[in-house]
Structures are given as C-alpha cells and as structure tokens.
C-alpha positions as CSV (number, residue, x, y, z in Angstrom):
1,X,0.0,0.0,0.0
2,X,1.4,3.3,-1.2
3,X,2.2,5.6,2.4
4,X,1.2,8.7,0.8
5,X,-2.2,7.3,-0.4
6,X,-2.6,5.7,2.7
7,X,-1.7,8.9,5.2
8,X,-3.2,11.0,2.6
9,X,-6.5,9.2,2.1
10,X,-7.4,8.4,5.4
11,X,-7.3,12.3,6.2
12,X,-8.9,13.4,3.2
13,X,-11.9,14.2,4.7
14,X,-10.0,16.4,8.1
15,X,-9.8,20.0,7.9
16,X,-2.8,-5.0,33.4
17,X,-2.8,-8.4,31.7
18,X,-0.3,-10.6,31.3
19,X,0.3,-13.1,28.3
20,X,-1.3,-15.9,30.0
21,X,-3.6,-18.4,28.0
22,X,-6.5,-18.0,30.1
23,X,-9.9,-20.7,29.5
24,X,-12.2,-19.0,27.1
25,X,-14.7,-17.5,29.2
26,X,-17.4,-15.3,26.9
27,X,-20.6,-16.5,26.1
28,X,-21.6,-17.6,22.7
29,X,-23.3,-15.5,20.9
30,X,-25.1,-15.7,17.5
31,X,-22.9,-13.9,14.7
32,X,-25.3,-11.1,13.6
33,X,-26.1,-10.5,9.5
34,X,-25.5,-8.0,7.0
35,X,-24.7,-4.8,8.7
36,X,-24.9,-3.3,12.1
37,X,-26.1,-6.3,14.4
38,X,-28.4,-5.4,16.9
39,X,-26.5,-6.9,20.5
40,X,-28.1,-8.2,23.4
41,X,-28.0,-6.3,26.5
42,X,-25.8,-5.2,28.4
43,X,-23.1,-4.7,25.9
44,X,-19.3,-4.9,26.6
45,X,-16.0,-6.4,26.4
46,X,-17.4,-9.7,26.8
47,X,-20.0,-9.5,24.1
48,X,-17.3,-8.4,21.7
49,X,-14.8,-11.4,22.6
50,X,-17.7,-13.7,22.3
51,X,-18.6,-12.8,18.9
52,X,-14.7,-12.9,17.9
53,X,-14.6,-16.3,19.7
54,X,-17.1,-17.4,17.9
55,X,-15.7,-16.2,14.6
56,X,-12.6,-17.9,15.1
57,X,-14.6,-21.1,14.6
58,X,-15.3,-20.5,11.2
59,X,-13.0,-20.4,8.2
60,X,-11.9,-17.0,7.7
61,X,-13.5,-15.1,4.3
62,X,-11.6,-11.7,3.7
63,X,-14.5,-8.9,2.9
64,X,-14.2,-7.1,0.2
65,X,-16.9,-4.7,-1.7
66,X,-17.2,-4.0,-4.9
67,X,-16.7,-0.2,-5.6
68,X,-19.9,0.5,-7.5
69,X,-21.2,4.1,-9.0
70,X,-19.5,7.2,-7.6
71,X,-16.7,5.5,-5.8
72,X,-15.4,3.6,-8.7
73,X,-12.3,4.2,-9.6
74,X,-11.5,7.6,-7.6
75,X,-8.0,9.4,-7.9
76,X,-6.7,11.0,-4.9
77,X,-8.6,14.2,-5.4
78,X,-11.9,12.6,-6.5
79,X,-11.6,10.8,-3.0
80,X,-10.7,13.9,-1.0
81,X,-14.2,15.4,-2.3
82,X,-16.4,13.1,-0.5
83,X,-17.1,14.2,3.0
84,X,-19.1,13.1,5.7
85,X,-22.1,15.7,6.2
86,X,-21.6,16.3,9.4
87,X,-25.6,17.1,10.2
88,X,-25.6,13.6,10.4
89,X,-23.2,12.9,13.2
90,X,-24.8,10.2,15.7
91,X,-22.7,12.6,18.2
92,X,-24.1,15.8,17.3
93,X,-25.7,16.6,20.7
94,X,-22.2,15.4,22.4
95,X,-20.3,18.5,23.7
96,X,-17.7,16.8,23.9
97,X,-17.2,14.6,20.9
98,X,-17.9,14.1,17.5
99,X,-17.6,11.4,15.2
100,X,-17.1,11.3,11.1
101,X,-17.7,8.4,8.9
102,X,-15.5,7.8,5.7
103,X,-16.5,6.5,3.0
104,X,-15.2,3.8,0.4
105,X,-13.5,4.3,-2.2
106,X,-9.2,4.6,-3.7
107,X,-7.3,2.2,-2.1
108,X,-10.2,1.4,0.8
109,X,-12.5,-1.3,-0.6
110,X,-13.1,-3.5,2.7
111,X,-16.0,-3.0,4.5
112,X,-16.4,-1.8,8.1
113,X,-19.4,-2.5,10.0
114,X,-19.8,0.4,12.6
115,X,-22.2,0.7,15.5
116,X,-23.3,3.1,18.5
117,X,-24.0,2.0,21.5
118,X,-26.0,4.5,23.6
119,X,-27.2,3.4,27.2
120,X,-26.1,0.2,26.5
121,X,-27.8,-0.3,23.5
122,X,-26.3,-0.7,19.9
123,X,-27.7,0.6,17.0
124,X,-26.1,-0.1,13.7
125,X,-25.2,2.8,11.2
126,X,-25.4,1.0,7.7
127,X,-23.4,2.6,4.8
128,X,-25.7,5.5,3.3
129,X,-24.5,7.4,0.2
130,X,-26.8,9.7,1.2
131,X,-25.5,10.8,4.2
132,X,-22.7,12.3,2.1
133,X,-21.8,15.4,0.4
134,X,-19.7,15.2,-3.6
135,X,-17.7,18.4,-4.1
136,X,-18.9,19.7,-7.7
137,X,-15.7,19.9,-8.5
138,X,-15.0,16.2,-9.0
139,X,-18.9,15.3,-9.4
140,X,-20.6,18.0,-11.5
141,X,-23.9,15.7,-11.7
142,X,-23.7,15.1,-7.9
143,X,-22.6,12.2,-6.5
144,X,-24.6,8.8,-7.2
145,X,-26.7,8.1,-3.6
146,X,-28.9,5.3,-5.0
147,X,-25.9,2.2,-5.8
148,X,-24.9,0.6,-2.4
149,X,-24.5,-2.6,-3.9
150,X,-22.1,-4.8,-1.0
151,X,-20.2,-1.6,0.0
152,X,-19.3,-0.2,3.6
153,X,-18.0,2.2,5.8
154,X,-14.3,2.2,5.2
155,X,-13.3,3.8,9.1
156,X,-14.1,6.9,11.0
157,X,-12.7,9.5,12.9
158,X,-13.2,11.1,15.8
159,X,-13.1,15.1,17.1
160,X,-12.8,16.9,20.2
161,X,-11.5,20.4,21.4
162,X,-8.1,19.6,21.2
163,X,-6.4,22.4,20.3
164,X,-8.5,25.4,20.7
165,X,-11.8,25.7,22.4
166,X,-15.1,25.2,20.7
167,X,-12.6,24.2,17.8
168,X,-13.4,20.1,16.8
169,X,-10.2,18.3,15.6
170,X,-9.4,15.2,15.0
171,X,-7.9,13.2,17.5
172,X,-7.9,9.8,15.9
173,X,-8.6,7.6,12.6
174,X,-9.5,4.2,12.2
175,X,-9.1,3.4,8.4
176,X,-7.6,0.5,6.3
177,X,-6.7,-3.1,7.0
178,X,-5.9,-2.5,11.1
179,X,-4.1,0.4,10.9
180,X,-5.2,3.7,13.2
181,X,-3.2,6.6,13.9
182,X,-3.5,9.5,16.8
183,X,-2.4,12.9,17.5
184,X,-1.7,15.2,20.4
185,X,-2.0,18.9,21.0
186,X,0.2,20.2,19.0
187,X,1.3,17.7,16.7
188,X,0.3,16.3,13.0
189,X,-0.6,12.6,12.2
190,X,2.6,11.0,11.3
191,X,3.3,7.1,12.6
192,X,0.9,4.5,12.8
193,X,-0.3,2.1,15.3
194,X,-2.1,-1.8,13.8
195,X,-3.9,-4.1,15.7
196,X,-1.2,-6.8,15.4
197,X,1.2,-7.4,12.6
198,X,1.1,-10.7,11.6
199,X,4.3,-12.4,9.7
200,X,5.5,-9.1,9.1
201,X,9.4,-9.8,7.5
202,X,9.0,-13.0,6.4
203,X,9.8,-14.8,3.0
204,X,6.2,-16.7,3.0
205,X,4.1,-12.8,2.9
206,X,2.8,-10.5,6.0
207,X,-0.7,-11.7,6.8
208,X,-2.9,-8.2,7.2
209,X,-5.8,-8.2,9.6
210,X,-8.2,-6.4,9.0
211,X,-10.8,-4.3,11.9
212,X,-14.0,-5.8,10.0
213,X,-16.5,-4.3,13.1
214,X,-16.4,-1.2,15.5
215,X,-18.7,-0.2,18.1
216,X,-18.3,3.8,19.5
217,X,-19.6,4.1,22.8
218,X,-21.3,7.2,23.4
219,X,-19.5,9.3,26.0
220,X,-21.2,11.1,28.9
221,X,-21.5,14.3,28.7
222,X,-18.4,16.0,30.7
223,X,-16.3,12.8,30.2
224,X,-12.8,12.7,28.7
225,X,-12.2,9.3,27.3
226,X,-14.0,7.5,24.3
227,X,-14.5,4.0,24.6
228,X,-13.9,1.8,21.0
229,X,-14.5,-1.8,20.2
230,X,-13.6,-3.7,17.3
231,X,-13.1,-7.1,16.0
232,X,-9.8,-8.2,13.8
233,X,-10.2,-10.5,11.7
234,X,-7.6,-13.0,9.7
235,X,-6.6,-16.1,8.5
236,X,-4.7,-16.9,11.5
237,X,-6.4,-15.2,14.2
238,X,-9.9,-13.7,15.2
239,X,-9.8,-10.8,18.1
240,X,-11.6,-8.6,20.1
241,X,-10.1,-5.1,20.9
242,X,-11.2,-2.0,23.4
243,X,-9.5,1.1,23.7
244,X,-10.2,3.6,25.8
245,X,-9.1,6.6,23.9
246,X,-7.7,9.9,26.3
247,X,-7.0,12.7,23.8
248,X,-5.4,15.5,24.9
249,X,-1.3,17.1,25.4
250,X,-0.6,13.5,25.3
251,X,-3.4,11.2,23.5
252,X,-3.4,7.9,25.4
253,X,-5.2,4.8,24.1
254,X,-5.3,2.5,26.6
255,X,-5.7,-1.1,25.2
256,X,-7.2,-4.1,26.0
257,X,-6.8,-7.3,23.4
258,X,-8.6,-10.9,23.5
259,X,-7.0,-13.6,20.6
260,X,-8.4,-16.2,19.4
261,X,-6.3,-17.9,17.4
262,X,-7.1,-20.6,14.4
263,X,-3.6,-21.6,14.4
264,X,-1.1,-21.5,16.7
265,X,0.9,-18.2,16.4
266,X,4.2,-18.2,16.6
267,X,5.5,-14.8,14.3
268,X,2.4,-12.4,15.7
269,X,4.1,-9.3,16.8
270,X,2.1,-7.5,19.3
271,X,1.5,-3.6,19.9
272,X,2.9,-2.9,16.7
273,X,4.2,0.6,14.8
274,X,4.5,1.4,11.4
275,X,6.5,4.6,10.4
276,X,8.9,6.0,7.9
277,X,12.5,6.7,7.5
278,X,14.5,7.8,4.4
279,X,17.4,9.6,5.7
280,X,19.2,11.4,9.1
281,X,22.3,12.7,9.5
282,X,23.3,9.2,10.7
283,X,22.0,7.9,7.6
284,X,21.9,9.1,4.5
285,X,23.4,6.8,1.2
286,X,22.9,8.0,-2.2
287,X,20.2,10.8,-1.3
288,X,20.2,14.1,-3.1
289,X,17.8,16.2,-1.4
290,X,18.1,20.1,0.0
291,X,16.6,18.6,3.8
292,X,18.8,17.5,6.1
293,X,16.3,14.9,7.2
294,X,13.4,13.4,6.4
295,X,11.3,10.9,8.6
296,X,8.5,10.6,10.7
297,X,10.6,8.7,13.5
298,X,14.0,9.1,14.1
299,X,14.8,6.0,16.6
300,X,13.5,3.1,18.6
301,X,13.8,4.0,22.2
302,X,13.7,1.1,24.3
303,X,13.4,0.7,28.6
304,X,13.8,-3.1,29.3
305,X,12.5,-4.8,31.7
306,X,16.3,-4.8,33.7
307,X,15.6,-0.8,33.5
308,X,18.1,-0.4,30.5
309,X,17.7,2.5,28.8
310,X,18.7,1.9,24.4
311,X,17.7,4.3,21.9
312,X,18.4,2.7,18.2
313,X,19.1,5.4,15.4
314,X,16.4,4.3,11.9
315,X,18.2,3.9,9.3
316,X,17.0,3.0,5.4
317,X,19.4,-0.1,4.4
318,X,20.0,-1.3,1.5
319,X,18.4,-4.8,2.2
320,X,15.8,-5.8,4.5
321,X,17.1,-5.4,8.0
322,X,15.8,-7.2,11.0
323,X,17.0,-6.7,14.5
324,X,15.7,-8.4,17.6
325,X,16.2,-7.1,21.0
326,X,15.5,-10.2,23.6
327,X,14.4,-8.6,26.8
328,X,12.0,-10.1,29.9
329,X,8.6,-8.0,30.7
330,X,9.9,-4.5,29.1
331,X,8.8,-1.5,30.7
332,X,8.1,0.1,27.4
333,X,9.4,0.6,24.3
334,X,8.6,2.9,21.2
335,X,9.0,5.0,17.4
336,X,10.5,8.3,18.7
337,X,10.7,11.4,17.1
338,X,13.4,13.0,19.0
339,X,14.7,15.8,17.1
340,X,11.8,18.5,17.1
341,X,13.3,21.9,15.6
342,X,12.1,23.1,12.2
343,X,15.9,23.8,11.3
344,X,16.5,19.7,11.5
345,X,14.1,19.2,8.7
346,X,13.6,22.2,6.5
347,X,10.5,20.8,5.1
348,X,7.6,23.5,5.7
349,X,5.2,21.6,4.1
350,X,5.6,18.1,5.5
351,X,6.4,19.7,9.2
352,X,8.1,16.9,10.1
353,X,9.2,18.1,13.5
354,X,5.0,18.3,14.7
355,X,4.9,14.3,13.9
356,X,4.6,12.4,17.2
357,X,5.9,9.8,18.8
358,X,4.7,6.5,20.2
359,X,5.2,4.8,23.6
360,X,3.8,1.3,24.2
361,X,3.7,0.4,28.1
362,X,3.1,-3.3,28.6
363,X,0.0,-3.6,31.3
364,X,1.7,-6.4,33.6
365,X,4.1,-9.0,32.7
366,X,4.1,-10.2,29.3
367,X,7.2,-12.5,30.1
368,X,10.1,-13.5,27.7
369,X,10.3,-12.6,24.6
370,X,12.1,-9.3,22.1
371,X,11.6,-6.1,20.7
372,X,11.8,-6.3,17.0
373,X,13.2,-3.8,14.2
374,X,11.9,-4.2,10.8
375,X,13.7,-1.8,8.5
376,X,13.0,-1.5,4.7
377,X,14.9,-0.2,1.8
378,X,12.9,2.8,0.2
379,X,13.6,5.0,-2.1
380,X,10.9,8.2,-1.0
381,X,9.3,8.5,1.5
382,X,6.0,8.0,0.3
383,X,6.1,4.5,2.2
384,X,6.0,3.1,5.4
385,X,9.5,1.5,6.2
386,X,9.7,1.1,9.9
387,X,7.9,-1.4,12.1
388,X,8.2,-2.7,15.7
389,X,6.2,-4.6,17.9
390,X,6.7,-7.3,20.3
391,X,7.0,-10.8,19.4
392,X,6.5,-13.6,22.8
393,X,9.3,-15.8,23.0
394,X,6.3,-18.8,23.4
395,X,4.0,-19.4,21.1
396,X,0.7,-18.2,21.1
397,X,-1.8,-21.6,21.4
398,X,-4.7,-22.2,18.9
399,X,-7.8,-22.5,20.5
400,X,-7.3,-20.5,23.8
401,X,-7.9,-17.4,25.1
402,X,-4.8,-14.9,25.5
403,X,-5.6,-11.4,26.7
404,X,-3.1,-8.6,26.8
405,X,-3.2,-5.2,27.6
406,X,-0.9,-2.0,27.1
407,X,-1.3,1.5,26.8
408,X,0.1,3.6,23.8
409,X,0.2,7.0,24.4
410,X,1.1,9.8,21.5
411,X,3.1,13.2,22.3
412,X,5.6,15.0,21.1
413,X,8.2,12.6,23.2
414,X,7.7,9.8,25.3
415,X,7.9,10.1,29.5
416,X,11.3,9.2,31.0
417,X,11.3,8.1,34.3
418,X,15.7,7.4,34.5
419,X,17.7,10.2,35.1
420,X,20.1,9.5,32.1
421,X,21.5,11.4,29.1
422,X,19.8,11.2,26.2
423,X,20.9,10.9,22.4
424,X,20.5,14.3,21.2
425,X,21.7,14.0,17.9
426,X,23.6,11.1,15.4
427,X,26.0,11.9,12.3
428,X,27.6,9.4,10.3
429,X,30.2,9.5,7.5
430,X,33.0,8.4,5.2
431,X,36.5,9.2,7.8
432,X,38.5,11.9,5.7
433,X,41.6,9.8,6.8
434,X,41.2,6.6,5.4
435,X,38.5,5.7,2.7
436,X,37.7,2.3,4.0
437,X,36.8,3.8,7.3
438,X,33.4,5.0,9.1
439,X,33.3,8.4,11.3
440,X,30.2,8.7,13.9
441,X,29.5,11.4,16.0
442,X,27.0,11.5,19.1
443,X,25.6,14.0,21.1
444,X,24.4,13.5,24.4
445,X,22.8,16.0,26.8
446,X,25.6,17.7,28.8
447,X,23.5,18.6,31.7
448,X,24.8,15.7,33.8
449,X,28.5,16.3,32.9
450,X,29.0,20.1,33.3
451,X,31.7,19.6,36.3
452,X,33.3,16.0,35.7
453,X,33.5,14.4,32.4
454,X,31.9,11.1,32.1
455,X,34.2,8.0,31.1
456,X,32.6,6.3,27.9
457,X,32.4,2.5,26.3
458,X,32.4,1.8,22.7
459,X,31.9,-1.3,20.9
460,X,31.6,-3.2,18.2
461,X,30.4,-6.9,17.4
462,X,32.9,-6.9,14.6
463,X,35.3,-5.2,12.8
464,X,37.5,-2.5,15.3
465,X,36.9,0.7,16.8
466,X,39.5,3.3,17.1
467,X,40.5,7.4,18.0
468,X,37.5,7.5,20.5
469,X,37.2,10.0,22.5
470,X,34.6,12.9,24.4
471,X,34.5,16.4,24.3
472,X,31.8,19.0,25.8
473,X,30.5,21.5,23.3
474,X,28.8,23.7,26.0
475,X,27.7,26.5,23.3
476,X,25.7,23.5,21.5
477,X,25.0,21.7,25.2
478,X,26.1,18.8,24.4
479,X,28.8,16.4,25.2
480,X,30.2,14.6,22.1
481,X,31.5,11.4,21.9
482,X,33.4,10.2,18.5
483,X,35.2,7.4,17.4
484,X,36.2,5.8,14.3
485,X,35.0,2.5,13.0
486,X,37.2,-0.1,10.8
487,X,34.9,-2.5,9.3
488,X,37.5,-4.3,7.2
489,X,36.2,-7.3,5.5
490,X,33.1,-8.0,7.0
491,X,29.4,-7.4,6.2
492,X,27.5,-6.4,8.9
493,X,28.4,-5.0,13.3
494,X,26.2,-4.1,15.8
495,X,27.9,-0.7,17.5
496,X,27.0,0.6,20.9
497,X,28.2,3.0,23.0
498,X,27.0,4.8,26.6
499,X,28.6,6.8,28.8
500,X,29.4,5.6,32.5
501,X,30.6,6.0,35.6
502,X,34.5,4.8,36.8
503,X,33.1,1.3,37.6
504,X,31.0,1.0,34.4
505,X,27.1,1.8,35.8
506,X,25.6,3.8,33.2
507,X,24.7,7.4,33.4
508,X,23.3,7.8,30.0
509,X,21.0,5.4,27.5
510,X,22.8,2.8,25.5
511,X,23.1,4.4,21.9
512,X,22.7,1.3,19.7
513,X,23.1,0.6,15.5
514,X,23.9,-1.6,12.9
515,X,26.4,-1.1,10.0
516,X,26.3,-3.0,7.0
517,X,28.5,-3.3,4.1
C-alpha cells in the first residue's frame, strides 16, 4: 500500500494483563447479518470477545466490496471530495465529541461494519451514500446516492476540542486493514499504530488483519475518554479489541486485546508501529535532497524490563534489516521522534518536526520474549519502512484465550522516568583519513556532565573501533562522543556506546546501531 495514499486518504476528509492463556470464558453469541447487528444487552468487552470467539470457529472469508457508482475508480482528489455531512453525526448533541464516517472508495475497498452503542444499546449505522456530500468539483452531476450494492464504511474518525476551544479536531482515525493513527495537542498525524502485525518480515508474505467491526460508545457528557471496540479478523487469528481513547497534550489509548487464534501463532508481533525513515544525519546513502532529514521517527527507544535504557538510530538499508532485542517483561518501548526543531528538517510543508511519537507500556508481565526492528529499503518517502512490535518468545496456542493489555500514548516525546542522558543527535560518515573507514559522531545532553566528564564505552560486534574520545560543546549543550569505525572485510556489526561512571554503571542510554557493508 502506497504511504502517501494511505496517510493522505485516510485524512482526506480532516480539515494489566499478562500473556497468560487463560480458558475462554465469553458467552456464545449468535454472529449477527449483514450490517450493524443489533446486541443483546448489556453490551461490553465480553460480548465483543464472544462474537470474535465465535468467529474464530469458522474459516476465515476476507470482505471485500465492490466499488460501484461514484466510488469507482476515484484518484486522490476525487476521493478527498467526499465528505461526511456532518448534520448527520450520531454525536451531534455530544459536547464533547464528535464522530465522522468515511466513505469507500481509492485504495479502501473492505467493509467496516460500525455501530453506536448509547445506554447500552447498539444501534447499527449502515453505509448510506446519502449521508454524504460530492464536491462539484470532482462530481458536476452530484454524486450517485442510489448504488450501495455490497459496499461499507471504510473507518471513522473522531473530534474533540483539542487544540483550541469550541474548535473540533481530529484526534484519531481508524481506516484501512488494522491500521489507526492518533495525535496530540500540537502535533500532526505522522506514525501509525495496527492491531497486530502478523508475519510481518517474512519470506512466505505478511498476513494483514483487518478491523471488520467497530462499536463507538457514546461518551457522557463531561467525560474525557472514548471507549472503542472492534473485531480483527484473519486467516490466522480472530480478536476482540477496546480502547479507551484519552486525547489530549498526550493522547493515550489504553488497550485491552482478547486472541483467538485458528492456528497456533508463533510470528504475531504485538503492539505494533508502522512509520517512515528515508534519511538522518546518521543515515543518509545516495540521497540528493536540499533537507537534512526526512522521517517521521527518528529511533527506537527502548526501557527493558532490567531498566536499561537503548535508543536505536532508523536507518533505510539497503536490504531488509531485522533486528531483535531479547528482553524479559519490558517497561516500554517505542517509534521516537526526537529531534523537534524546524531547522533539523527544512521541510515546511511536510512539518516533520510536529509528527509524534509512540510509547507502548506493557500492562503487567508479558514474560520473555524481544523487541523487533523491521527496516526496509525505500527510495521516498512516500512509504512506510519502519515497524516494531513485540514478538512472545512462546507461542501463542490455537484454541485459547490470550488477553493482553498495554497502553500507547502519543506526544511530542515519550515520558522518561531514569535520570540519564539522552541521544541528542547522530552523524555518520566516510573518515577523511582513510576511505575504508566509518566516522560517527554523538551528542548527548551535557547537563549531567558540566563539572566532571563522564568516562565512555564503545563497541563493536565486529570489525575495530578506534581514536575514541569525548569532548563537551557547552555552546551547542552537548557532550560529544566520537570514534572511528574499521569494518574491514566483514558485512554487517552491531555498535554501541554509553557513557558511565569509573566502575561501568551507566549514566546515560545505550546508543545502539547496525552497520552493513
């Protein structure tokens, strides 16, 4: 899926558990017709599980509409000029929040069932043509309200005050396969979060659930949280999903997850992050371009679940690039985008310094297992390079229950809770000594270090390091650390390096990356 159509298309329309396999517990309950099921009473987190329990029983059949009348064969701009009239919002007498649905059409040709629930009660929304407006523009005979054929909601949005008062933006999308993305005060959509990324990597395909059903619980009035739930649906795995959505200076979606595998899973990454990367400082091969950088996440910050702190520079590669970073019930870990001055970017049209970042903070112990690091060659960056997500050591058992929970929070940066130095800055490039050799440069706050110089460690998994040393820039207020790195004949070295005390206990995050020939 082209990024740009994606991230473009889905805002056309915008100004504790523990990895346990626990018994399956939900009630059975008769999978509902057609669109919008009407749910028995009361209606919750249960109901939903026992309808994706229930799925999972069945052989999975992808839906897929066909586009019919006016949403045949839109371009970009023919899709931007559908809109949601928003007269019809089933939240209109909410003073708090509002709710757009977006139509099908371009790349989105899977149909969404969506449902309110009010006082306990659903009531289905069916796809209506009619409940949208067709800019003249792009539709000079108006838009074509009568063909409905097997087509559907492709997602929604939702609004709130979130920047100004009396002022309804949009905090979050849900649109295409299981992908959703948030914002904060202050920031622009950027990264995505997906429901679960499924064989994502791998030589036999990525498997792409899809959310197939969604049910927006009306909020009180006064309240500041919106509760979601949705089924995901796949081959390998049916699932039932609630997230209790915060928005606000940080956005938090706090997450609650229910599998139900058909097979047993053994490469389903959990909490995962898509994003994009073409070039940094650190990183930039064979790019001609006037901005310095260009990326909607600049590094994979990490806090283990041994309280290590590791921040990974992105890079684009020029292969596929996997990395794995074993760890035991992390404490979070997430797709950072540190550097957040206009001058690091240049781009005044992209504003790639208002894109936020994403934490994920496991919700109790999810026991052994690794981070992951997918990195993709691109050549733009009009696609989506970058994924993490955790992956469980064990594998998850067909048949059972397994619940997990975590919250995902989006801001400008995520919290830090370890009084360490951070990565300010990475640059990367040929030595002017010796051809054959690598220069890096990093910059690390100086605030700890303004009286006594930290000592430093720098290694390498292969190949040599050499001419390391640390100098404070207090004008720039940062401490630089530089060395020299001899790869000689080999392909491919893992290179770390943090700053410590005398006897080696850390007083800054582990700067982490991988250099290939």
């Amino acid at each position: 899926m082209k990024r740009r159509q994606f991230l473009n298309a889905a805002t056309a329309l915008a100004a504790g558990g523990s990895l346990l396999a626990v018994p399956a517990q939900a009630q059975q309950a008769q999978e509902p017709t057609g669109f919008g099921p009407t749910m028995p009473e009361p209606f919750g987190f249960e109901t939903v599980a026992a309808l994706a329990q229930e799925r999972s029983a069945r052989v999975y059949v992808q839906p897929i509409s066909q586009l019919a009348g006016s949403f045949a064969n839109l371009n970009y701009d023919q899709y931007r000029g559908i809109r949601f009239r928003r007269e019809h919002d089933p939240l209109a007498q909410n003073p708090d929040f509002r709710v757009d649905l977006l139509s099908p059409g371009s790349i989105f040709y899977e149909p969404v069932q969506i449902n309110l629930v009010r006082g306990g009660i659903t009531r289905p929304i069916p796809f209506d043509p009619a409940l949208l407006e067709f800019d003249e523009r792009y539709f000079p005979d108006g838009g074509d309200v009568t063909t409905i054929g097997n087509m559907g909601w492709s997602g929604f949005r939702m609004r709130t005050p979130l920047n100004r008062p009396g002022v309804m933006d949009e905090f979050i999308v849900f649109q295409g396969a299981s992908y959703f993305r948030a914002v904060a005060r202050g920031t622009l959509y950027g990264l995505s979060a997906r429901g679960l990324a499924i064989k994502t990597g791998s030589p036999d395909g990525e498997e792409f659930p899809l959310f197939t059903d969604f049910w927006v619980v009306e909020p009180e009035p006064g309240a500041q949280s919106v509760r979601i739930y949705a089924i995901l649906d796949s081959r390998s795995v049916a699932a039932a999903f609630q997230f209790d959505v915060t928005p606000g200076a940080v956005t938090m979606v706090r997450t609650r997850v229910a599998l139900f595998p058909r097979v047993d899973l053994r490469e389903t990454g959990l909490a995962p992050l898509t994003s994009m990367f073409w070039f940094s400082p650190a990183s930039r091969r064979v790019v001609d371009d006037y901005r310095p950088a260009c990326h909607d996440s600049d590094g994979l910050q990490m806090q283990t679940g041994a309280n290590q702190a590791l921040w990974r520079g992105l890079m684009s590669p020029r292969n596929l690039q996997i990395s794995s970073f074993v760890d035991r019930d992390p404490r979070g870990f997430g797709l950072v985008q540190r550097a957040r001055d206009f001058e690091t970017y240049q781009d005044a049209e992209a504003m790639y310094h208002l894109r936020p970042s994403a934490w994920i903070e496991p919700e109790g112990t999810w026991g052994e297992g690794e981070v992951r690091l997918i990195e993709i060659p691109v050549e733009n960056e009009f696609n989506d390079n970058i994924v993490s997500y955790w992956l469980p050591a064990a594998t998850i058992p067909r048949g059972e229950r397994t619940e997990f929970r975590y919250r995902l929070s989006f801001g400008a940066l995520p919290p830090s809770s370890l009084p360490l130095a951070k990565v300010r800055q990475v640059r990367s490039g040929r030595s002017v000594n010796v051809e054959t050799t690598r220069s890096y440069v990093i910059d690390f706050d100086l605030g700890l270090f303004r009286e006594t110089l930290p000592n430093f460690q720098v290694s390498a998994s292969a190949g040599r390091v050499v001419h390391a040393y640390i100098k404070p820039l207090p004008d720039q207020d940062v401490l630089r650390l530089a060395f020299e790195f001899e790869p000689g004949r080999i392909q491919l070295s893992e290179l770390q390096a943090v700053l410590t005390t005398p006897e080696g206990l850390a007083l800054s995050e582990t700067w982490l990356t991988r250099w290939t020939a």
